[in-house]
C-alpha positions, 0 to 999 in steps of 0.5 A: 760834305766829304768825310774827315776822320777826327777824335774828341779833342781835335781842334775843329773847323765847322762851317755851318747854317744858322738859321734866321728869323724875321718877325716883320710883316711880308707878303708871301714869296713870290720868287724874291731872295727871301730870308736865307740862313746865315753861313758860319764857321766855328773853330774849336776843340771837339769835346762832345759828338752825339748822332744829333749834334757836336760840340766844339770849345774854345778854351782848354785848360791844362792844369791837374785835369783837361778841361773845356770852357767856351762850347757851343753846340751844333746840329749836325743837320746844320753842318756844311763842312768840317776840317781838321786844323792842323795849325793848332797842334795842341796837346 
């Protein structure tokens, strides 16, 4: 992953792994394809970063105060990239 410079609420690309479960029964890997994590790609406004994880929202509001609604959160462990989208300029 290079390195982007971005702010708390720049509108963010995220392109990530999401981990998958399986609860059926197999026999052991034996050089098969296995159950892969599942790539992903979130859009949003960053609205919470940590050393751990990053949070990213898709609405905001613009009323008397900015407010965020529609967050997910991801473990930066799990991010493959990140893009600053400069098609939303939104203030």
């Amino acid at each position: 992953m290079s390195k982007v410079s971005y702010k708390l609420g720049d509108f963010l690309k995220v392109s990530w792994q999401d981990i998958i479960a399986y609860s059926g029964w197999e026999e052991i890997d034996n050089g098969g394809p296995g159950i892969s994590p599942h790539a992903c790609v979130s859009y949003g406004f960053l609205t919470h970063q940590t050393t751990s994880f990053l949070t990213l929202s898709a609405t905001k509001g613009m009323n008397d105060t900015i407010q965020y609604n529609q967050s997910i959160s991801i473990p930066l462990g799990c991010v493959t990239d990140i893009e600053v989208n400069l098609l939303c300029q939104c203030s």
